[in-house]
DSSP file (Angstrom, degrees, kcal/mol; ACC not computed):
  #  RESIDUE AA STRUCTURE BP1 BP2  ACC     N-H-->O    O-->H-N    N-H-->O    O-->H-N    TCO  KAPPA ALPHA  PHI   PSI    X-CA   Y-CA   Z-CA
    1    1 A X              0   0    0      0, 0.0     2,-0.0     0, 0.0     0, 0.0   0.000 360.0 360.0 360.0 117.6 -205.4   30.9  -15.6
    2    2 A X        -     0   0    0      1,-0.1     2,-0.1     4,-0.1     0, 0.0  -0.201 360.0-114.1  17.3  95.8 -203.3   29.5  -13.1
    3    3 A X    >>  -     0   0    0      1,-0.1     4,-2.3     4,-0.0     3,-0.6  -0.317  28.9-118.4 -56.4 143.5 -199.7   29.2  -13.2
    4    4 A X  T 34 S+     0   0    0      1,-0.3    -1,-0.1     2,-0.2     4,-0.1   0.527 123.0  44.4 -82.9  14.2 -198.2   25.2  -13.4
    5    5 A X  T >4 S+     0   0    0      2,-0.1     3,-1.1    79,-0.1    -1,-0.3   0.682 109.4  51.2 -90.9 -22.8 -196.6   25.8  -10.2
    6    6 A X  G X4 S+     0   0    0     -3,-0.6     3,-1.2     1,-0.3    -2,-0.2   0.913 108.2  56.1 -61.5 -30.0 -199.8   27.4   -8.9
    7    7 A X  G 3< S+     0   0    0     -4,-2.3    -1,-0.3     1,-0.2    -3,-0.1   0.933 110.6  46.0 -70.8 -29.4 -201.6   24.0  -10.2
    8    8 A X  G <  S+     0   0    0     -3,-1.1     7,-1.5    -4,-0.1     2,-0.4   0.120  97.2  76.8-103.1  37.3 -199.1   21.9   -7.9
    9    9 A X  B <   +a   15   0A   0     -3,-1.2     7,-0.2     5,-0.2     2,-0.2  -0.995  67.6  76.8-132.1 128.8 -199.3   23.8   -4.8
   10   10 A X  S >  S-     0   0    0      5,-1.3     3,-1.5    -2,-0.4     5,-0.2  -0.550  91.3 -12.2 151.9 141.4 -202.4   23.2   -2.7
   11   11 A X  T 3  S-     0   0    0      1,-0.3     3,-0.1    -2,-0.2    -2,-0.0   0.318 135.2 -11.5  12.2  92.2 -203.6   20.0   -0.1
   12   12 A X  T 3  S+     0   0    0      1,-0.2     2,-0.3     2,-0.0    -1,-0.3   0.791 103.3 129.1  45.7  49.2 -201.4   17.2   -0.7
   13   13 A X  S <  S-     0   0    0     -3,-1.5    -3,-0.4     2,-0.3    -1,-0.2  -0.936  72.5-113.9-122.2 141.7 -199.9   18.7   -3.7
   14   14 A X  S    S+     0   0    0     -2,-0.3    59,-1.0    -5,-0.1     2,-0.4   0.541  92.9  54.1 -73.3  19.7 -196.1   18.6   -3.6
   15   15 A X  E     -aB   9  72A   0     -7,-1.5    -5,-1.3    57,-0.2     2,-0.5  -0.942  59.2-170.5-133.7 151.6 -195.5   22.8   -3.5
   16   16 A X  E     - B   0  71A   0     55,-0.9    55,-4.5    -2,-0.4     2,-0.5  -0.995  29.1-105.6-144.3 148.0 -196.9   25.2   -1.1
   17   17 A X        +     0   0    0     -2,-0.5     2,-0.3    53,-0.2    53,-0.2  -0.565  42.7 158.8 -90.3 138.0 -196.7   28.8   -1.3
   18   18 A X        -     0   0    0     -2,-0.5    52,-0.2    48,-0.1     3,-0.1  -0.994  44.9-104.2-148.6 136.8 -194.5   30.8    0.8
   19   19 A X        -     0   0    0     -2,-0.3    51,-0.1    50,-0.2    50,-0.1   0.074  47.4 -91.9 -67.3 166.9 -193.2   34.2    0.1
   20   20 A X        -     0   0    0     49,-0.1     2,-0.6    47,-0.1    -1,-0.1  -0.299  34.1-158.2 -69.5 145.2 -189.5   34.5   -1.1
   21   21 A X     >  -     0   0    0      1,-0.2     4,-3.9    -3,-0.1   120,-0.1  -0.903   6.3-155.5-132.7 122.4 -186.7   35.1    1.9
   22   22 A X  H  > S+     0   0    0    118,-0.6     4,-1.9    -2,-0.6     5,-0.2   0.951 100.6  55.3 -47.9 -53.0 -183.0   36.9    0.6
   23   23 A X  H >> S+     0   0    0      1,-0.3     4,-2.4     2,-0.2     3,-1.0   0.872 109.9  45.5 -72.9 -70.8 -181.3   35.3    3.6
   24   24 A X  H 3> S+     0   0    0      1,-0.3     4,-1.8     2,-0.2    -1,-0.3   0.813 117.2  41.9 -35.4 -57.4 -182.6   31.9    2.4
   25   25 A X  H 3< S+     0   0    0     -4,-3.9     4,-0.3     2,-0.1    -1,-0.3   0.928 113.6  48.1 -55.6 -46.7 -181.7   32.3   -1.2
   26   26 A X  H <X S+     0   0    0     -4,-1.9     4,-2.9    -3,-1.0     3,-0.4   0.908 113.6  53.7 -57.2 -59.0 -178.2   33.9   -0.8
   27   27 A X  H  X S+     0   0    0     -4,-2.4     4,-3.4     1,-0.3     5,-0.3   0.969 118.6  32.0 -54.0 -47.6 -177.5   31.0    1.8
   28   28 A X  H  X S+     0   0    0     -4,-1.8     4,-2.3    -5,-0.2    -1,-0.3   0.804 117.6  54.8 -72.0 -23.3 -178.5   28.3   -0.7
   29   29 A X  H  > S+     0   0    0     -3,-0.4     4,-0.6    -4,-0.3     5,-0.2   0.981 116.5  39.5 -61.6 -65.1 -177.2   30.2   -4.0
   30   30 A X  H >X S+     0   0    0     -4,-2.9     3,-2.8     1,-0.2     4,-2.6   0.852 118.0  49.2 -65.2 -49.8 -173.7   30.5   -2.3
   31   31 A X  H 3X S+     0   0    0     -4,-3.4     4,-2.3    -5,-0.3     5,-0.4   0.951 113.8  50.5 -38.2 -63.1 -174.0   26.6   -0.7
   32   32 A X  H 3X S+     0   0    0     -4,-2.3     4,-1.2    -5,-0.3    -1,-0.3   0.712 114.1  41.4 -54.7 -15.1 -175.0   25.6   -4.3
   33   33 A X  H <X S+     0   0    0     -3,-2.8     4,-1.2    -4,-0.6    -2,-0.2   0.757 106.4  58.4-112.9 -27.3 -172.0   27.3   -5.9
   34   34 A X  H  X S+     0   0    0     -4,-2.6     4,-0.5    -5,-0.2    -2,-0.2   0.785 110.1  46.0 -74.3   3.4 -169.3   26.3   -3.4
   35   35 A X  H >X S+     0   0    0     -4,-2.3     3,-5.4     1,-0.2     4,-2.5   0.857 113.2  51.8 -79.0 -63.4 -170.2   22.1   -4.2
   36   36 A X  H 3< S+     0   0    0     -4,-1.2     4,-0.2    -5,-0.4    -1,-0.2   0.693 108.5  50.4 -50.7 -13.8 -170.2   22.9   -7.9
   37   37 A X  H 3< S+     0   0    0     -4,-1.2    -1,-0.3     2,-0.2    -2,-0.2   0.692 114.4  39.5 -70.6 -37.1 -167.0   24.4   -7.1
   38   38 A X  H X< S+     0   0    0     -3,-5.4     3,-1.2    -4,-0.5     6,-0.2   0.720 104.4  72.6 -77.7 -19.9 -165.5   21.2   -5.2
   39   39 A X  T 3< S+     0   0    0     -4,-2.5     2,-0.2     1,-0.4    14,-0.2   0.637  92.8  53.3 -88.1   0.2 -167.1   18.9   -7.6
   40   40 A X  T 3  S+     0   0    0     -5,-0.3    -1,-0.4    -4,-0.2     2,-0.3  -0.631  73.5 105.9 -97.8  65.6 -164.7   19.8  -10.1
   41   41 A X    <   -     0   0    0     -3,-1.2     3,-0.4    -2,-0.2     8,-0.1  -0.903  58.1-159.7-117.4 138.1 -161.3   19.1   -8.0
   42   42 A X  S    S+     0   0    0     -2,-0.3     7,-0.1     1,-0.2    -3,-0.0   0.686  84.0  82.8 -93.6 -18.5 -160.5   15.7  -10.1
   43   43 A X  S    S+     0   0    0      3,-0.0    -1,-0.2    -3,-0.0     3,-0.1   0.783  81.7  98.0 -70.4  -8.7 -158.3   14.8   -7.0
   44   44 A X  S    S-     0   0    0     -3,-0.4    -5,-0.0    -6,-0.2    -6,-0.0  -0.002  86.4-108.8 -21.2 130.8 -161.8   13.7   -5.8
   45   45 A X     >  -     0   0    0      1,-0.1     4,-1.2     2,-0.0    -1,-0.1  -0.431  31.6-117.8 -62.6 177.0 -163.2   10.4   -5.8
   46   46 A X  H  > S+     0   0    0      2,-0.2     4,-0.8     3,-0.1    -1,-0.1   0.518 112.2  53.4 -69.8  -9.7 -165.7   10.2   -8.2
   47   47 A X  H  > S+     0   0    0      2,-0.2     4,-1.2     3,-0.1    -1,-0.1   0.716 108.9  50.6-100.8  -9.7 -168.4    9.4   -5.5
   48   48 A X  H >> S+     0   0    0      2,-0.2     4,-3.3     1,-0.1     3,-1.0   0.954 107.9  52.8 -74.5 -60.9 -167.4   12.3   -3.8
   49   49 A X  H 3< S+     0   0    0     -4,-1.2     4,-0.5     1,-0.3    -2,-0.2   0.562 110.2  49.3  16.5 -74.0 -167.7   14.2   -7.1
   50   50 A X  H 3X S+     0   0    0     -4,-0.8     4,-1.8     2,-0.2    -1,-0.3   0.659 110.7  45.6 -80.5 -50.7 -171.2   12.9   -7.6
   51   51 A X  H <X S+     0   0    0     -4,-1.2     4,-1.5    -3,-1.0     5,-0.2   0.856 114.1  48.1 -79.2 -33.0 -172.5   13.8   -4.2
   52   52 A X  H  X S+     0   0    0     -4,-3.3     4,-1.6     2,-0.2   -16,-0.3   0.905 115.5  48.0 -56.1 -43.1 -171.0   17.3   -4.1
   53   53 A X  H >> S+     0   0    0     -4,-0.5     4,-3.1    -5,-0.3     3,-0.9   0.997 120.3  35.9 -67.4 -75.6 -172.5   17.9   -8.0
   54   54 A X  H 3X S+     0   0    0     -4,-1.8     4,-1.2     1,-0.3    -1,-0.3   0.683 116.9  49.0 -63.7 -17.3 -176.0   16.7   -7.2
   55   55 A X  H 3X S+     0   0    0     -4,-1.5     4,-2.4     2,-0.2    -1,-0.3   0.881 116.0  51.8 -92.1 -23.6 -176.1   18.1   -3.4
   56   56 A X  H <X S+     0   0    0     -4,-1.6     4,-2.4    -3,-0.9     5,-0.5   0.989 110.5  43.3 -65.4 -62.3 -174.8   21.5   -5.5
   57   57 A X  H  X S+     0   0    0     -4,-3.1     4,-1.2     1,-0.2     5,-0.3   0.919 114.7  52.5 -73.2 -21.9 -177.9   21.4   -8.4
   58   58 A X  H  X S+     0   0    0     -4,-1.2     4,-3.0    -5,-0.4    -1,-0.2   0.990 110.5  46.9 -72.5 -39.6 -180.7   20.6   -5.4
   59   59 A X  H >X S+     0   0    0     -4,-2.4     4,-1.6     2,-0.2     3,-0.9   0.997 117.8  39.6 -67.4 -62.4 -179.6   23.5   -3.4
   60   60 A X  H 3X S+     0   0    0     -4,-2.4     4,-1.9     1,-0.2     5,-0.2   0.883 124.1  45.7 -54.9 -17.9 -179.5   26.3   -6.8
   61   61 A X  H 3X S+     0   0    0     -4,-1.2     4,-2.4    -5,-0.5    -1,-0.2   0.963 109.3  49.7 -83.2 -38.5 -182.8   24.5   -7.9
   62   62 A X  H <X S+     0   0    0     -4,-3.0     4,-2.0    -3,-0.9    -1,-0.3   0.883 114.2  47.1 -91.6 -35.7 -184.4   24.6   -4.6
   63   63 A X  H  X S+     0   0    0     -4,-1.6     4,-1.9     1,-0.2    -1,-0.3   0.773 104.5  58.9 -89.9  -8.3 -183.5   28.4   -4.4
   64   64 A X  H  < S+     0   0    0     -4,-1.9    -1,-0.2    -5,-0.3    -2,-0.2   0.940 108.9  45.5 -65.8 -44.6 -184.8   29.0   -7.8
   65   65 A X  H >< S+     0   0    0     -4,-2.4     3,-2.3    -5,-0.2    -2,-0.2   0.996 108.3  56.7 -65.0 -59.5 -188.3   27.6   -6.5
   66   66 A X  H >< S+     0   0    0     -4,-2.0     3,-4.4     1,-0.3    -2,-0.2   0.903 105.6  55.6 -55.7 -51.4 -188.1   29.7   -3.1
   67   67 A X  T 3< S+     0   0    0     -4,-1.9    -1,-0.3     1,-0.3    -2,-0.2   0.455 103.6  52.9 -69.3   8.8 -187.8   32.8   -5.4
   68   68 A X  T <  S-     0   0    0     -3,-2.3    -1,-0.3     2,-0.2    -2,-0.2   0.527 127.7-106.5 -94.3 -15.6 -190.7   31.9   -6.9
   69   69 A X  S <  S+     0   0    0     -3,-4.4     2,-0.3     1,-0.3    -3,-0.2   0.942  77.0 113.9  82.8  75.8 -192.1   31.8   -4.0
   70   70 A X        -     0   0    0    -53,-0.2     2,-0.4   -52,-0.2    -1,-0.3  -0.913  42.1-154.5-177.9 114.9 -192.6   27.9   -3.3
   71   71 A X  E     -B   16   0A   0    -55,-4.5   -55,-0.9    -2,-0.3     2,-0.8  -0.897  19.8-134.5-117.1 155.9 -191.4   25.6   -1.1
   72   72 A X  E     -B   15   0A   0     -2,-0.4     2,-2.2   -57,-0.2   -57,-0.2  -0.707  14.1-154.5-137.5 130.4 -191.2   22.4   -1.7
   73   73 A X  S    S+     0   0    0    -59,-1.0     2,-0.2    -2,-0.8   -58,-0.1  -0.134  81.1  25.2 -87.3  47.2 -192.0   18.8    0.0
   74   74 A X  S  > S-     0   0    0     -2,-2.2     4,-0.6   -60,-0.2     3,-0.1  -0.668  70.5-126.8 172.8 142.8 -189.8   16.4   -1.6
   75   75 A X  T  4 S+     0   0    0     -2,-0.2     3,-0.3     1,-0.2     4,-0.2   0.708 100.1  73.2 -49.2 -44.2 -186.4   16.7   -3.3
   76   76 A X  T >> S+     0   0    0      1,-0.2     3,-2.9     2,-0.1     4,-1.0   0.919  91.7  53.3 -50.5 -81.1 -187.4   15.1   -6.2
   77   77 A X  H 3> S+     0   0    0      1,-0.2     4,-2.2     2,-0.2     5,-0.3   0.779  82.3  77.1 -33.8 -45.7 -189.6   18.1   -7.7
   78   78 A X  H 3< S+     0   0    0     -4,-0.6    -1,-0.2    -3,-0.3     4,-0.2   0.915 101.6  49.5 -42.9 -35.5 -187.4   21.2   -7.8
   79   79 A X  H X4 S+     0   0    0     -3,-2.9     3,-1.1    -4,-0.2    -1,-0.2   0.853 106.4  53.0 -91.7 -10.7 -185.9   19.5  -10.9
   80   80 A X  H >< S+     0   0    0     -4,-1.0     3,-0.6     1,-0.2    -1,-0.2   0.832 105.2  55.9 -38.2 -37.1 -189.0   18.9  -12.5
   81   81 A X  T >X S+     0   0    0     -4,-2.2     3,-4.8     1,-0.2     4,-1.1   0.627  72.2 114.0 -77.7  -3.9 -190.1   22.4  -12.2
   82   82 A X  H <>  +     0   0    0     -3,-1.1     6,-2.4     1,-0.3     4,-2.0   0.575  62.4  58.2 -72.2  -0.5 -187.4   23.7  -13.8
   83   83 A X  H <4 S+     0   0    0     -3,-0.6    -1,-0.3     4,-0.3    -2,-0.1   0.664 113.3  47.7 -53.6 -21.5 -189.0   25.1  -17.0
   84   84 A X  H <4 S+     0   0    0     -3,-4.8    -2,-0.2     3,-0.1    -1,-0.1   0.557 116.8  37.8 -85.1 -32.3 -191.2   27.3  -14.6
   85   85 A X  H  < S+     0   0    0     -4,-1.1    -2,-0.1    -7,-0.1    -3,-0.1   0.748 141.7   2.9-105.6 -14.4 -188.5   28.6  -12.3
   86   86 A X  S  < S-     0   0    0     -4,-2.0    -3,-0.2    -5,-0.3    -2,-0.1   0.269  87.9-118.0-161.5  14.7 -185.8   29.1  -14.5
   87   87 A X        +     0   0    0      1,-0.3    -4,-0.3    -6,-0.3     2,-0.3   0.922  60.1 153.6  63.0  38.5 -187.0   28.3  -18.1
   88   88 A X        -     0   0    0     -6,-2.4    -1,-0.3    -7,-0.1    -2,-0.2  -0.836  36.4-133.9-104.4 156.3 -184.2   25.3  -18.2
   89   89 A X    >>  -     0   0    0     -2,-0.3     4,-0.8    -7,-0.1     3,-0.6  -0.531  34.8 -80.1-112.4 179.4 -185.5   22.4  -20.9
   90   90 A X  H 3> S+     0   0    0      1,-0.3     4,-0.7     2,-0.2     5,-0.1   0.384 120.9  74.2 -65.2 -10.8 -185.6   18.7  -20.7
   91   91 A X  H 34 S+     0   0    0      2,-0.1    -1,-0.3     1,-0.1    34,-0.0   0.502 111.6  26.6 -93.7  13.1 -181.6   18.6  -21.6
   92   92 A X  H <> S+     0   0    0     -3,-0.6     4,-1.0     3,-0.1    -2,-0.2   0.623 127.7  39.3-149.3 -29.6 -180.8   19.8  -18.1
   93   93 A X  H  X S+     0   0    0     -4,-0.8     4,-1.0     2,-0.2    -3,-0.1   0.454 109.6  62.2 -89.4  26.0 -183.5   18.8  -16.0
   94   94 A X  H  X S+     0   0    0     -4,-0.7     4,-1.8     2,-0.2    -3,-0.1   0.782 113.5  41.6-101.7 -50.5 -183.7   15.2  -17.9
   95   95 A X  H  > S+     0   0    0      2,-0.2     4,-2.8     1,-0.2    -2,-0.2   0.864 110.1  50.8-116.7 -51.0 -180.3   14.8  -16.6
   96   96 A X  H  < S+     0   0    0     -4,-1.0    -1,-0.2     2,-0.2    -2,-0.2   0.828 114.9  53.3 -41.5 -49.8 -181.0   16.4  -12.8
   97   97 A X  H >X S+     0   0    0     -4,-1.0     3,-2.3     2,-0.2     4,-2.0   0.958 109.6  44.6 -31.5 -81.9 -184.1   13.6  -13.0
   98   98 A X  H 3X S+     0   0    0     -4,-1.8     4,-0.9     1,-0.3     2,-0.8   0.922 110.7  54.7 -58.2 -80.3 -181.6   10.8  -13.9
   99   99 A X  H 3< S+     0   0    0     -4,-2.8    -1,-0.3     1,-0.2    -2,-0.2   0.207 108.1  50.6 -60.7  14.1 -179.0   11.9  -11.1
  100  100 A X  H X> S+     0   0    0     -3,-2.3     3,-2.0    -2,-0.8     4,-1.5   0.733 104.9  50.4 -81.1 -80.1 -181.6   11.7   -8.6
  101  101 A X  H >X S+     0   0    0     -4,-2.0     4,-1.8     1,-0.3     3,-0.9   0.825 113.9  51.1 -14.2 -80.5 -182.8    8.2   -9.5
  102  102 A X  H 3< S+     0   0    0     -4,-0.9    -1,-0.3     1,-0.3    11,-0.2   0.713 115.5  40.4 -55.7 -20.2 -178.7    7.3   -9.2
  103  103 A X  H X> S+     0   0    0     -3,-2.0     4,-2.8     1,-0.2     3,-1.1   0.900 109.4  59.7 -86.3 -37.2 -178.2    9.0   -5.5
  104  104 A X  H <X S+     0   0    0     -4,-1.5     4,-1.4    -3,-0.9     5,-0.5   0.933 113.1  35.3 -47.5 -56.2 -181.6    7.6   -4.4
  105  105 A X  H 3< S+     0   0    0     -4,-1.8     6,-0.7     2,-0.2    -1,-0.3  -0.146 122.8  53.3 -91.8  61.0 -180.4    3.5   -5.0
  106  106 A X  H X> S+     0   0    0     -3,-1.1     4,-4.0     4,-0.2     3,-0.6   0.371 111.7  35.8 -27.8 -99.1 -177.1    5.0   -3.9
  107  107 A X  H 3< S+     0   0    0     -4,-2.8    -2,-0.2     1,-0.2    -3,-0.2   0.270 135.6  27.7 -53.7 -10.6 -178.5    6.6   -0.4
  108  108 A X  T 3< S+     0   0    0     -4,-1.4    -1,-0.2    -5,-0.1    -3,-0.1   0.357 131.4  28.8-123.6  -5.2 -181.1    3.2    0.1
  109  109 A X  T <4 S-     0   0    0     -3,-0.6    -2,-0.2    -5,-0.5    -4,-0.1   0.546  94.7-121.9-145.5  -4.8 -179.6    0.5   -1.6
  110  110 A X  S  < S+     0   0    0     -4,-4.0     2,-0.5     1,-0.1    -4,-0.2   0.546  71.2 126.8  81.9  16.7 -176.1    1.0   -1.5
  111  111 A X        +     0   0    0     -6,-0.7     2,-1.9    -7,-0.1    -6,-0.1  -0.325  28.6 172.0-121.4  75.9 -175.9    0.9   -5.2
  112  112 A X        -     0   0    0     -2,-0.5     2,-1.7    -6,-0.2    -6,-0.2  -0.432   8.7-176.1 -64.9  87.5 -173.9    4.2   -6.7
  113  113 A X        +     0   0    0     -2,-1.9    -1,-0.1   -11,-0.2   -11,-0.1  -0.532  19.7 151.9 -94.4  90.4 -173.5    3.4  -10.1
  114  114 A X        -     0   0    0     -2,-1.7     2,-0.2   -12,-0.0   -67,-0.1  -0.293  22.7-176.8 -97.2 179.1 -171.7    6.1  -11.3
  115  115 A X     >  -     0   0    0    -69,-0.1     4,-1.1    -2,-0.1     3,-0.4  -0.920  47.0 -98.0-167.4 165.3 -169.1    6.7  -14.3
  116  116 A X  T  4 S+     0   0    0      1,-0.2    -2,-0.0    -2,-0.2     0, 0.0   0.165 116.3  60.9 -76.7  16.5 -167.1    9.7  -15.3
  117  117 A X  T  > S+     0   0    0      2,-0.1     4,-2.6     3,-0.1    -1,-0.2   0.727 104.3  45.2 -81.7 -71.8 -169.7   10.6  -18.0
  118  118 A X  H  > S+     0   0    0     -3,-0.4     4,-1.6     2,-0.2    -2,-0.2   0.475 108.3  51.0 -74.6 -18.3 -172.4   11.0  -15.9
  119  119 A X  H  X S+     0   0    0     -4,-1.1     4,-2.3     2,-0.2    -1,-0.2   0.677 115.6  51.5-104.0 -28.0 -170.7   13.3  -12.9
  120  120 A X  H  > S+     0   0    0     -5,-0.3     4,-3.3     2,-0.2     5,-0.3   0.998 106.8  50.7 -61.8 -59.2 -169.5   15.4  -16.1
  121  121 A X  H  X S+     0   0    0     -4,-2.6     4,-2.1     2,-0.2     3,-0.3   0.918 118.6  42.2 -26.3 -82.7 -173.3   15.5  -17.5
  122  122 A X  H >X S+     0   0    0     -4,-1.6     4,-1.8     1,-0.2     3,-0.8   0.917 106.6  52.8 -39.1 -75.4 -174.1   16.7  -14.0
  123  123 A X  H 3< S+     0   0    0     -4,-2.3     3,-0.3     1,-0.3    -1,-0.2   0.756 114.9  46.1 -34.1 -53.5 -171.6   19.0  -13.3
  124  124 A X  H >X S+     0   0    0     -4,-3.3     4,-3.6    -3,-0.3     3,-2.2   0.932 112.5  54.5 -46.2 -52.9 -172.6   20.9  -17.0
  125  125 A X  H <X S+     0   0    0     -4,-2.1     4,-1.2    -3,-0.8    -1,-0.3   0.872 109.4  45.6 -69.7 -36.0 -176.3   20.6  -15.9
  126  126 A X  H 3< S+     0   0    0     -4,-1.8    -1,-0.3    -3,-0.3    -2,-0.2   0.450 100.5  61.5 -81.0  -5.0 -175.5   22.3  -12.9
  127  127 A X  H <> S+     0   0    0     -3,-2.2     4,-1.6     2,-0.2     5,-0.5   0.553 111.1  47.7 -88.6 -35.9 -173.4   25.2  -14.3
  128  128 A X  H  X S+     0   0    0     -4,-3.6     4,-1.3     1,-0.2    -2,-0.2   0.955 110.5  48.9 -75.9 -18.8 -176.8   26.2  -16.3
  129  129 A X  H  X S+     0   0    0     -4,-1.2     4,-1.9    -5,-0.3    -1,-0.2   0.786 114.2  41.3 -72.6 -20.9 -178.5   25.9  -13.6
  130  130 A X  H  > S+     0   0    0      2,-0.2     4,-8.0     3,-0.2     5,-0.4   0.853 114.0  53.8 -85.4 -38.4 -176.0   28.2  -11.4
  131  131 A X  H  X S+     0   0    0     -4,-1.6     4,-1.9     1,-0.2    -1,-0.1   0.994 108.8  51.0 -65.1 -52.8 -175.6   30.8  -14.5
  132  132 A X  H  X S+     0   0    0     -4,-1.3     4,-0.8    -5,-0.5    -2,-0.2   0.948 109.5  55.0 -44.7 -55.8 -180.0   31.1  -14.7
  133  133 A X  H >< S+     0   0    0     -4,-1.9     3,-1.8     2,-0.2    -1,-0.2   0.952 107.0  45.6 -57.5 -45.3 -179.8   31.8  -11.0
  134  134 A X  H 3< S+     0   0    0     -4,-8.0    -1,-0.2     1,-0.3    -2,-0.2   0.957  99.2  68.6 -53.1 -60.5 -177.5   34.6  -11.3
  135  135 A X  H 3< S+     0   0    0     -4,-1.9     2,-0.6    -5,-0.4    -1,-0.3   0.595  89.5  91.7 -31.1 -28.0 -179.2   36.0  -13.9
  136  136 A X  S << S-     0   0    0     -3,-1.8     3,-0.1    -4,-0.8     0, 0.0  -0.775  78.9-108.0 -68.4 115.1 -182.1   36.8  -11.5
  137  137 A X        -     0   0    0     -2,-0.6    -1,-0.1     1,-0.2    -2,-0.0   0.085  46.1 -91.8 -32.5 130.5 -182.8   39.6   -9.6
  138  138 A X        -     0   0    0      3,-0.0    -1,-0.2  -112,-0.0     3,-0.1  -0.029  48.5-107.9 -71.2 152.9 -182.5   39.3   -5.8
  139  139 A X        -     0   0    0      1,-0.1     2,-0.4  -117,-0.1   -72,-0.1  -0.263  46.9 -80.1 -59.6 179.4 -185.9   38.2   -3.9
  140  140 A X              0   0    0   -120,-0.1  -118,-0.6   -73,-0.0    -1,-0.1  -0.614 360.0 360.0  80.0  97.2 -187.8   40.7   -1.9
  141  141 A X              0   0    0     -2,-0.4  -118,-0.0  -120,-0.1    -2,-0.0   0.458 360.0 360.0 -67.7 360.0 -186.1   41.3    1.9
C-alpha cells in the first residue's frame, strides 16, 4: 500500500520524489531556526514578527518533507503533510494552514491582518515543529 505522500507525488500531483540532500537540510534546519529565533525579539514590529515566524515554519517544514525524500511544488503543502513527515496533528498544522492564508492576502492584496495572538500561535507552532526536526536523524550524504 502506498504511502499518503507516495499517493501525492506523481504527474501534476503537488510532490515529486527526490532523494534526501544533508547540505539541503542543515541549510534549511539552521535558516528555519535562526527566524524562529528573531521572531521572538518583541522590539520587532509585529509584521516583522509574522514574516520571520512563518518564513521560519516553511523552511523546518519544507526540510522535514526533503528528508522524506520529497520535494515539493507549492508552499502551501509542506504544512499539510505534516502528520506524514513529522507526525505533528491538526493543532499545529491547522494553525501553519491559517498563517499561510494571512501572508498570502498579505503578499497579494496588501492586507496583513495580524494580532499579537496569532504571531504567538505561530511562533508555538513552529517551536514543535523545530523540536520534531531535531529529533530526527540526519539524511543520507
Amino acid at each position: 500500500m502506498p504511502s499518503p505522500l507516495e499517493n501525492l507525488s506523481g504527474p501534476g500531483k503537488p510532490l515529486h520524489p527526490e532523494p534526501p540532500d544533508a547540505k539541503e537540510f542543515a541549510g534549511l534546519q539552521r535558516s528555519g531556526l535562526a527566524r524562529l529565533k528573531d521572531a521572538q525579539v518583541a522590539q520587532l514590529s509585529l509584521e516583522s514578527r509574522f514574516d520571520l515566524a512563518y518564513n521560519a515554519a516553511h523552511a523546518m517544514c519544507l526540510a522535514a518533507l526533503r528528508w522524506n525524500g520529497y520535494r515539493s511544488g507549492n508552499r502551501y503543502i509542506v504544512f499539510q503533510v505534516l502528520p506524514h513527515t513529522l507526525g505533528l496533528g491538526p493543532d499545529t498544522w491547522r494553525v501553519l494552514t491559517k498563517c499561510h492564508h494571512i501572508r498570502n492576502l498579505g503578499e497579494y492584496e496588501g492586507n496583513l491582518n495580524i494580532d499579537e495572538r496569532i504571531v504567538r500561535d505561530l511562533i508555538s507552532a513552529c517551536k514543535q515543529v523545530a523540536s520534531k526536526l531535531a529529533a530526527l536523524p540526519p539524511p543520507p550524504d
